[in-house]
C-alpha positions as CSV (number, residue, x, y, z in Angstrom):
1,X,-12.1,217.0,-274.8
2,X,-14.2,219.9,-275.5
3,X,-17.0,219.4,-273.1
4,X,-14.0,218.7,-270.2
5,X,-12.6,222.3,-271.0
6,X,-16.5,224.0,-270.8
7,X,-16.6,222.4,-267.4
8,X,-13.7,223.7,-266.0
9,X,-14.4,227.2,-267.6
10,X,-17.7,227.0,-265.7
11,X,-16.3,226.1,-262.5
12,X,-14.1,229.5,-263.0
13,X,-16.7,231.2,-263.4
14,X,-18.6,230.0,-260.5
15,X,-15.8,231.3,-258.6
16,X,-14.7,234.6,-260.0
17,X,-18.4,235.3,-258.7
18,X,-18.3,234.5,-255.1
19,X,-14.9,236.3,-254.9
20,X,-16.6,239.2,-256.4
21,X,-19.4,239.0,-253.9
22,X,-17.1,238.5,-250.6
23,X,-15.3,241.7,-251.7
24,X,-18.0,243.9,-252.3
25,X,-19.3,242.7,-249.1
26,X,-16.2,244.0,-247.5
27,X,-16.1,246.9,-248.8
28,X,-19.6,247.7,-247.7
29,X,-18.4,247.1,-244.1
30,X,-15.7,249.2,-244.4
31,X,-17.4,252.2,-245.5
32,X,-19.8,252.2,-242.6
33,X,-18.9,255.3,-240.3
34,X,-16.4,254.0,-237.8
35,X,-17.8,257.4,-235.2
36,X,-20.8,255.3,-234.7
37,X,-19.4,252.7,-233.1
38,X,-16.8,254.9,-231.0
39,X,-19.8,256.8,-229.9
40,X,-21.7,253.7,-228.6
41,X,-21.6,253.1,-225.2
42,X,-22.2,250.0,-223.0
43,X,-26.0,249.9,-220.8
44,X,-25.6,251.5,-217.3
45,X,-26.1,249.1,-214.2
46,X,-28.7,249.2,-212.4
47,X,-28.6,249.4,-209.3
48,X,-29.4,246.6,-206.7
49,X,-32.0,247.4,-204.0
50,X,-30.4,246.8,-200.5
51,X,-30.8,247.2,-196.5
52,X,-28.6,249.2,-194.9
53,X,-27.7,249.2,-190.7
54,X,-25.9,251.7,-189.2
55,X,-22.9,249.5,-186.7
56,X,-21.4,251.8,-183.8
57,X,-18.9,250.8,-181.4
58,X,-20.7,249.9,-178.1
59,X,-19.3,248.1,-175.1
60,X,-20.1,243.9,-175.9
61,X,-20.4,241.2,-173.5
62,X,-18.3,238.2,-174.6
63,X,-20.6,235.0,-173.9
64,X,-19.3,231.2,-174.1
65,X,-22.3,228.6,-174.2
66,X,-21.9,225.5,-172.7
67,X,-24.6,222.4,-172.1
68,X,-25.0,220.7,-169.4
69,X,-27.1,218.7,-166.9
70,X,-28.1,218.9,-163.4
71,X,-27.3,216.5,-160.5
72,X,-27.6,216.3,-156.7
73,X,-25.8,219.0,-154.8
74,X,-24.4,216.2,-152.6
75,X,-25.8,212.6,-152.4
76,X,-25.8,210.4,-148.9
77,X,-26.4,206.6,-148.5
78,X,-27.8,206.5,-145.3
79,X,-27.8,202.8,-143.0
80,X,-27.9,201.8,-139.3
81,X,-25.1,201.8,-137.1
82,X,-26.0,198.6,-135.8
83,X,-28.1,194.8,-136.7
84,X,-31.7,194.3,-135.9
85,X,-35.0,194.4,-137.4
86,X,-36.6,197.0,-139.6
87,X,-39.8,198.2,-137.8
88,X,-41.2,200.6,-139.7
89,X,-40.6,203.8,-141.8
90,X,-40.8,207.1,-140.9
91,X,-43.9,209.4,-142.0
92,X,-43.9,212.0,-144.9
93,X,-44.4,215.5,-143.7
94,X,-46.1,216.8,-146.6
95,X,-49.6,217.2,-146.6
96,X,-50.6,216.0,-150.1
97,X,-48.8,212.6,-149.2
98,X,-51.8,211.8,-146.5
99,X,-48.6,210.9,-143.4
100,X,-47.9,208.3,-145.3
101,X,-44.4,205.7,-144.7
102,X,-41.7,207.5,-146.8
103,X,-41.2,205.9,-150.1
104,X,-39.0,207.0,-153.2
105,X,-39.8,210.6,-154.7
106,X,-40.8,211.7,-151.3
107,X,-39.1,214.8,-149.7
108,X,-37.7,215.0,-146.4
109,X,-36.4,217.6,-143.8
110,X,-33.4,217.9,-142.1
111,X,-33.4,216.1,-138.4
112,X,-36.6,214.2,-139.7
113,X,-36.9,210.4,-138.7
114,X,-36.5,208.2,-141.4
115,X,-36.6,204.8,-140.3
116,X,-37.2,202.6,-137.1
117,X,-35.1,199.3,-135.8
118,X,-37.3,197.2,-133.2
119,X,-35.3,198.5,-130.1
120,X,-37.4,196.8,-127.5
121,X,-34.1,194.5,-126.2
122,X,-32.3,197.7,-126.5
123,X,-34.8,199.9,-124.2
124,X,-34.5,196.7,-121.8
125,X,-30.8,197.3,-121.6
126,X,-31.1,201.2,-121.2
127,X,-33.3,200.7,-118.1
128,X,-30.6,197.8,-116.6
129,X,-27.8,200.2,-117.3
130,X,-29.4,202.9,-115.7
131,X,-30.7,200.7,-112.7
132,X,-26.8,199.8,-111.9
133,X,-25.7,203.4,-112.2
134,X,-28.1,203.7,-109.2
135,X,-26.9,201.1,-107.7
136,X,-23.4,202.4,-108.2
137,X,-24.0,205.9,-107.2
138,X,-25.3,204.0,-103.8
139,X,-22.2,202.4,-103.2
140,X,-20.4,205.4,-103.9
141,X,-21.9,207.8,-101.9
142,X,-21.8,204.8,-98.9
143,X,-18.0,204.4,-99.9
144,X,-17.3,208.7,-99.7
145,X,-18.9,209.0,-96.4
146,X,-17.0,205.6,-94.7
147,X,-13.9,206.7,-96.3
148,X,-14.4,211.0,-94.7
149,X,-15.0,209.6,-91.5
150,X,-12.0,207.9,-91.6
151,X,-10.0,210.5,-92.8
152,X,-11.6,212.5,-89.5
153,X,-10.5,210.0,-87.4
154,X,-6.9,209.9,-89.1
155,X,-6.4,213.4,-88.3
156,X,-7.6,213.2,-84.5
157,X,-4.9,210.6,-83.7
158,X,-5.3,208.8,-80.5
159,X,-5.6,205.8,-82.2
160,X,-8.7,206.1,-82.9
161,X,-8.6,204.2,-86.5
162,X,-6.0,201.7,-87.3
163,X,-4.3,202.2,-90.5
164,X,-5.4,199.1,-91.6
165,X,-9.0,200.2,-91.7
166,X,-8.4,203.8,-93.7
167,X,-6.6,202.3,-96.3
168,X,-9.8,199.9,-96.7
169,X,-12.0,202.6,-96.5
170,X,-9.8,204.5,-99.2
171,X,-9.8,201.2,-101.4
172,X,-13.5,200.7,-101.3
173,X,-14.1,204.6,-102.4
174,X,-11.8,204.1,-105.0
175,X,-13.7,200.6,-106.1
176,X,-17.2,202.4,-106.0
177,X,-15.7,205.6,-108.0
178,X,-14.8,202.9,-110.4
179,X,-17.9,201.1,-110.5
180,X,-19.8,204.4,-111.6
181,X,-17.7,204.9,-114.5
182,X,-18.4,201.7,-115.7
183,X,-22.0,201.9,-115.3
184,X,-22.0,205.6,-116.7
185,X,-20.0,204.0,-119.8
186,X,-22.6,201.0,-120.1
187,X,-25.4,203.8,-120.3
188,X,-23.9,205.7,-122.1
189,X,-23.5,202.8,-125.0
190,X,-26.9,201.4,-125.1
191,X,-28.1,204.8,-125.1
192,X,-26.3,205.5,-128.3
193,X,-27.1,202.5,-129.1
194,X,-30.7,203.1,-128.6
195,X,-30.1,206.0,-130.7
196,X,-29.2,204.1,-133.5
197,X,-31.9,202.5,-134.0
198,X,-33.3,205.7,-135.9
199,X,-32.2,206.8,-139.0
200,X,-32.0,211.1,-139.3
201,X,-32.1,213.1,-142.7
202,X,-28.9,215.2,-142.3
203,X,-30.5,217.5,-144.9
204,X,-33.6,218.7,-146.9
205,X,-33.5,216.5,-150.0
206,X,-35.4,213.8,-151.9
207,X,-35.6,210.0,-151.3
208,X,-33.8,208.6,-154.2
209,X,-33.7,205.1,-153.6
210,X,-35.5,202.9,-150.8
211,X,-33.4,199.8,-150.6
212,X,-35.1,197.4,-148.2
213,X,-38.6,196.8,-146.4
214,X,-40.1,196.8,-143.1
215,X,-39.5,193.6,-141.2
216,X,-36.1,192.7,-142.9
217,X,-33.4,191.9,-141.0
218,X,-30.5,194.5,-140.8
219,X,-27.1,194.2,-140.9
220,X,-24.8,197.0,-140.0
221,X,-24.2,199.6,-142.5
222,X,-26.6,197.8,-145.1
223,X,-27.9,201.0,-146.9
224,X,-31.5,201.4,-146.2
225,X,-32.0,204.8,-147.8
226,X,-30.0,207.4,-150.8
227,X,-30.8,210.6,-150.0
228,X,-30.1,213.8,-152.8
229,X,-30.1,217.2,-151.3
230,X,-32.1,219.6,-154.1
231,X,-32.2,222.7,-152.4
232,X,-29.6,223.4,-154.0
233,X,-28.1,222.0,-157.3
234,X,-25.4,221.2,-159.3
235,X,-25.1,222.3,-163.2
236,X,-21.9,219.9,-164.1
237,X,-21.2,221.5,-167.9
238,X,-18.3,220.3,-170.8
239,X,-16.0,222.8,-171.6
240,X,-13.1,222.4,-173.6
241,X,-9.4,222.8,-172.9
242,X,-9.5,226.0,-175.1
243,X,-11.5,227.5,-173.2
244,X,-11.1,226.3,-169.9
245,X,-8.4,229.0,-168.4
246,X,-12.0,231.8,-169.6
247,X,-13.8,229.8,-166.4
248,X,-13.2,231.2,-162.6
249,X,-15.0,230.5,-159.8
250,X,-17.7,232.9,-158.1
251,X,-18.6,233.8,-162.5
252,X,-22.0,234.5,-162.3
253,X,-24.2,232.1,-164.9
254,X,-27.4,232.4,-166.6
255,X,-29.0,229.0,-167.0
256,X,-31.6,228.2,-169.7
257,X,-33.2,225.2,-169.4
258,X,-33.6,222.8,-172.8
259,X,-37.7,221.2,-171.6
260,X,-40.7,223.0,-172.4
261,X,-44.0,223.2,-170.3
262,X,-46.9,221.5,-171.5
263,X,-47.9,225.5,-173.5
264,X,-44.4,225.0,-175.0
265,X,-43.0,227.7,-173.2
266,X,-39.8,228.1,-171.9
267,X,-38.6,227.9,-168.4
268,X,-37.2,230.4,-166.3
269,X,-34.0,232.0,-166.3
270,X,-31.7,231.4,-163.7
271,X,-29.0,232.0,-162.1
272,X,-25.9,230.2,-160.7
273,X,-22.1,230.7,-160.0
274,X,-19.3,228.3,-160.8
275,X,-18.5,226.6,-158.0
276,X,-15.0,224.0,-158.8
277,X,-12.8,224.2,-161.8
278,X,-11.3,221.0,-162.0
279,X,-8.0,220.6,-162.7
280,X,-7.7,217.9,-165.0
281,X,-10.4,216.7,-167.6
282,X,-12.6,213.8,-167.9
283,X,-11.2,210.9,-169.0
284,X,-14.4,209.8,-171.2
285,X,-15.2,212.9,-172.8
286,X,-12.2,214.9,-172.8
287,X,-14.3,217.9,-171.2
288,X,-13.9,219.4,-168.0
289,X,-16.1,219.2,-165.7
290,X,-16.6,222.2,-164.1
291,X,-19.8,222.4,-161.2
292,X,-21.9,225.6,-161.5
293,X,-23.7,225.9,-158.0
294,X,-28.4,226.6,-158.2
295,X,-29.9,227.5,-155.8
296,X,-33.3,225.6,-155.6
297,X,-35.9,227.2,-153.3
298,X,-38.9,229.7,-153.5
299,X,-39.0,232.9,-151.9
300,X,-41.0,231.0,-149.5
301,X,-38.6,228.9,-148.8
302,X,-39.8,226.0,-150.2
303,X,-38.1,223.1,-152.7
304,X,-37.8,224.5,-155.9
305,X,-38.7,223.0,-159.3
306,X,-35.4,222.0,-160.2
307,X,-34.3,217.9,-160.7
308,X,-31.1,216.0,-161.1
309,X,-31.3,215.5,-164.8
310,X,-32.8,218.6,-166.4
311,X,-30.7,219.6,-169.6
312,X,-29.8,222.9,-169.3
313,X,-27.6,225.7,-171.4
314,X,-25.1,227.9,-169.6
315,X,-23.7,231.5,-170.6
316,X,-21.1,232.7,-168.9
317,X,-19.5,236.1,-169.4
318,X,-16.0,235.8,-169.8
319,X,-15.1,239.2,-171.1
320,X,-16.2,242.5,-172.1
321,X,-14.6,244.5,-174.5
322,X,-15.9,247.5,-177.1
323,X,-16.3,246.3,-180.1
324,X,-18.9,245.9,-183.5
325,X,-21.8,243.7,-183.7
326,X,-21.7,242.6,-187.6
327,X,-25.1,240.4,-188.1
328,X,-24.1,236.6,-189.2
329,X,-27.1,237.2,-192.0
330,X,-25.0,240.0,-193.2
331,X,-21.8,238.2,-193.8
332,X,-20.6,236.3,-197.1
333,X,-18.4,233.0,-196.1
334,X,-15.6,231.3,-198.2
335,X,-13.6,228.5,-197.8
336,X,-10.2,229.3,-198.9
337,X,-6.8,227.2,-198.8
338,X,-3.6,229.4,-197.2
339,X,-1.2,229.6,-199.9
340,X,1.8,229.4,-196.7
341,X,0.3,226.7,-194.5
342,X,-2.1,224.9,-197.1
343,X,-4.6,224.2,-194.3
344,X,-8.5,224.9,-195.3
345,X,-10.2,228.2,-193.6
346,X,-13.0,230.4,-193.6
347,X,-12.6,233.8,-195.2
348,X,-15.6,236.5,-194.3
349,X,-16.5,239.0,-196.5
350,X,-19.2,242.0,-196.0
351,X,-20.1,244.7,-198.2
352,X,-20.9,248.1,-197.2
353,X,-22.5,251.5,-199.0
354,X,-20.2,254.3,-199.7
355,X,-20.5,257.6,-201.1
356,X,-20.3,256.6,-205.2
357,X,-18.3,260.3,-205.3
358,X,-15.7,259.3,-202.9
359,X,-15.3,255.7,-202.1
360,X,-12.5,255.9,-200.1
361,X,-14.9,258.4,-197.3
362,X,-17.1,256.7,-195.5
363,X,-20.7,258.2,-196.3
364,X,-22.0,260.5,-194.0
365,X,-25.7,260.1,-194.4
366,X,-27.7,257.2,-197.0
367,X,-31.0,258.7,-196.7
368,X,-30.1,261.3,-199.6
369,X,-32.0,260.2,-202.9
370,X,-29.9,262.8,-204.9
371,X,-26.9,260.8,-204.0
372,X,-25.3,257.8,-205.7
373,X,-24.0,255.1,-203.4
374,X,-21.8,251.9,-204.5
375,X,-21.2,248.5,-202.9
376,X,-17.8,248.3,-201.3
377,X,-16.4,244.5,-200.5
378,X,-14.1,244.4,-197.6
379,X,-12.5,240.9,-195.9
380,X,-12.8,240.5,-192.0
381,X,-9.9,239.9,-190.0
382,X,-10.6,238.1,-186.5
383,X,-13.8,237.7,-185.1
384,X,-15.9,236.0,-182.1
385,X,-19.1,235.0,-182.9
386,X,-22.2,235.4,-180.4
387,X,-25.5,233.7,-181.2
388,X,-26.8,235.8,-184.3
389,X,-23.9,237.7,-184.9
390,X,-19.7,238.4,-185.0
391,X,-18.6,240.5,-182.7
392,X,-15.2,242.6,-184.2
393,X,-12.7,245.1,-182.5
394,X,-11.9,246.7,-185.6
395,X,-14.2,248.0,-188.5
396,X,-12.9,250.9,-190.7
397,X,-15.0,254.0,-190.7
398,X,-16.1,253.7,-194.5
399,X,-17.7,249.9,-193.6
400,X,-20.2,250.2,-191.2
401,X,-23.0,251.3,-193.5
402,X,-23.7,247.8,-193.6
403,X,-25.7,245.8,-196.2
404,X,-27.5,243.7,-194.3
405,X,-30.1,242.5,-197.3
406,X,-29.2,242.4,-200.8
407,X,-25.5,241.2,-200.4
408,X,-25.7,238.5,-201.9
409,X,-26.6,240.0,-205.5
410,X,-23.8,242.8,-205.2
411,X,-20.3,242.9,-206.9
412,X,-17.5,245.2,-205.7
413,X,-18.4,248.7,-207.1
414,X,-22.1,248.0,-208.1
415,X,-24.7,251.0,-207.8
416,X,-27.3,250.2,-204.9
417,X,-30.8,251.9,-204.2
418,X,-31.1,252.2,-200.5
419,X,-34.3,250.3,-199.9
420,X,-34.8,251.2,-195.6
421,X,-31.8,252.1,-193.1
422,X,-31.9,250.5,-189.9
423,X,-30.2,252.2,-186.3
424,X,-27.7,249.2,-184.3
425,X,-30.3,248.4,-181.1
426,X,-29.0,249.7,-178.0
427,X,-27.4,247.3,-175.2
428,X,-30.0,247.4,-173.4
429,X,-33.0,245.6,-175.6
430,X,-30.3,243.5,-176.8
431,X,-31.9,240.3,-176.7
432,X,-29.5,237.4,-177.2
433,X,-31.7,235.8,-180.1
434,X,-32.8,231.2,-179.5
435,X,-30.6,229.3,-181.4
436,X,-33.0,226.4,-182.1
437,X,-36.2,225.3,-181.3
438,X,-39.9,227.0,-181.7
439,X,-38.6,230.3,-179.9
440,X,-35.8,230.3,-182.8
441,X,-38.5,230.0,-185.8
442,X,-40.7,232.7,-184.6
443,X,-37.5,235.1,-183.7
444,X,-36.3,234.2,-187.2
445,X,-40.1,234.8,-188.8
446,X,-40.2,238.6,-187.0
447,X,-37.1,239.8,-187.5
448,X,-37.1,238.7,-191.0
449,X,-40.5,240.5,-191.3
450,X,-40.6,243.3,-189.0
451,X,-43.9,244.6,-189.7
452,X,-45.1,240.7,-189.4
453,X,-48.5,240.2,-187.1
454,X,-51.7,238.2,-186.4
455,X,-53.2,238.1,-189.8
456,X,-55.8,240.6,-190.7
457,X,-58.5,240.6,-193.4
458,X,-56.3,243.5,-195.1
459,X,-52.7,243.3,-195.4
460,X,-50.5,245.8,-196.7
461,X,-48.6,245.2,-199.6
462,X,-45.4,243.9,-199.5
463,X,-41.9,245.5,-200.7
């Protein structure tokens, strides 16, 4: 019984102890000096290093993109107008082909022969057609005079010409005026017929097909040759029903073509004009098809470069309005629900430099170092994007300071350090940036290093 009550008194003690020892550590805390901890403050931020570009209002071109692919101008399937037998081909006119028989891939002029029928039995017929439109011209001019002289004597009187005989005379003039029609008819047939048996390029163009060979026997209106006229082409491009009422005929279009040459550069720039809107859309791709008119000779002249088949990119100007040119680099995108429709859409933010004194003014110069400047967030409203960047009508005064590197690390109201300060480009140099292939990379590697060039054994140190 004793021992129990020593253990309990020990477990008392234990922990009239530790309550001692809690309080005195209490009241330590409390006697600190509660100024110190008013006084302290929290670290300053510091502030982000960033790029700043200077956006003006300028007038913009409003560019819509569309791809497309070339075909024939027009296309003709060319055939004889009558049967017989294929005697030859015509020759090529150009040099490098030796005057060699026309073949597929060859180009042809316009009233040049293509092809031949054996028109031996038709030359025969020509000559007897023309022999009895002697013969009939004979008989006529025998009938004329019989019938005058008669007439002559009709006149006299006296009885010098029965009546019997002038109407005979009349009806044999008539007969031989008769006769020469139909032997002018005959001629003329077999010559067109004769005629036929030639086949004529109605236009400077390419052989694109070459269906039958020499010595085969022809049927009328078998197709012998399909002829595409390239002197001209067609650029048939997609565009969508939303923006189909932007395209007009006689718009002028630049045309960039997709193919490289065997240096990997880039074709030449052309130009074209839309030629037919359609009015209703394809039924396979739900585009419309609208024809953009190339014109597809040298200054000499001469067939162009240009083939039914070539991929090609179209920009067509559709508007021009003043506006801003925000970079696409520059700008921070969200996804975002609408709280009144629910549907899903893409919020853009940028953030701009502002005077850290007065936030609400935009700053009038960022090349002061005595100066503090903060980040300012700001949402865009509508915009229309062109290659590289967003074109916008509106931009408030204190937002187009733009932070064009850094963004990403900035919250609204940070402290920034003004790293470099770049000027918008003027219209003119302008250059609507690649946006894909090799051209792209290297436009992508220079701009994103401006002082970038052919490496040297001493490079400058990088910021």
């Amino acid at each position: 019984m004793l021992r129990r009550a020593w253990t309990w008194i020990g477990l008392l003690l234990v922990t009239a102890a530790a309550v001692a020892v809690m309080i005195y550590v209490s009241t330590s805390w409390q006697d600190d000096d509660p100024q110190a901890a008013v006084e302290e403050k929290p670290a300053p931020l510091t502030k982000t290093p960033v790029s700043v570009q200077r956006i003006e209002s300028k007038p913009i071109r409003i560019v819509e993109k569309f791809s497309g692919r070339l075909e024939p101008y027009e296309s003709f399937t060319l055939g004889f107008e009558i049967s017989g037998r294929l005697r030859e081909f015509g020759n090529s006119q150009d040099a490098k082909d030796n005057n060699a028989p026309l073949d597929e891939g060859m180009r042809v002029k316009k009233g040049q022969v293509l092809a031949r029928l054996d028109d031996r039995l038709i030359k025969a017929q020509v000559a007897n057609a023309e022999a009895q439109l002697d013969q009939a011209n004979a008989q006529l001019e025998k009938a004329d005079s019989d019938y005058r002289r008669g007439k002559e004597l009709q006149e006299k009187g006296g009885g010098l010409i029965t009546t019997e005989d002038y109407e005979t005379r009349v009806t044999r003039w008539k007969e031989a005026k008769a006769q020469k029609k139909m032997a002018e008819a005959m001629l003329a047939q077999v010559t067109r017929n004769l005629e036929d048996t030639r086949i004529i390029s109605p236009v400077d163009g390419v052989i694109a097909k070459r269906h039958v060979q020499v010595g085969e026997s022809i049927r009328q209106h078998d197709p012998i040759f399909k002829i595409v006229q390239v002197n001209k082409v067609l650029l048939i491009i997609g565009v969508p029903e939303s923006k189909i009422r932007m395209i007009h005929p006689r718009q002028t279009v630049n045309i960039d073509f997709i193919g490289r040459d065997t240096f990997g550069q880039k074709w030449r720039t052309r130009t074209g004009r839309v030629h037919q809107v359609p009015e209703t859309e394809n039924e396979v791709s739900k585009l419309f098809d609208v024809e953009v008119v190339i014109s597809n000779t040298s200054k000499n002249n001469a067939p162009g470069d240009l083939r039914p088949g070539l991929i090609a990119l179209a920009s067509v100007e559709v508007k021009e309005l003043d506006g801003y040119q925000v970079p696409v680099s520059s700008v921070l995108f969200r996804i975002e629900r609408d709280a009144e429709t629910g549907e899903r859409r893409e919020i853009g933010y940028i953030f701009s430099v502002v005077d850290g004194d007065n936030p609400s003014a935009p700053a009038s110069s960022t090349d002061d170092p005595d100066k503090t400047y903060i980040a300012k967030r700001t949402q865009l409203g509508d915009w229309v994007e062109q290659d590289m960047t967003l074109v916008l009508t509106h931009l408030p005064p204190e937002h187009r300071n733009l932070v064009v590197r850094g963004q990403h690390r900035l919250v609204d109201g940070r402290p920034v350090q003004i790293v470099e300060t770049k000027k918008t480009r003027s219209s003119s140099n302008n250059r609507q940036e690649p946006l894909y292939g090799p051209d792209a990379e290297q436009y992508d590697f220079k701009h994103a290093n401006p002082n970038s060039g052919p490496r040297r054994a001493e490079q400058p140190p990088r910021d």
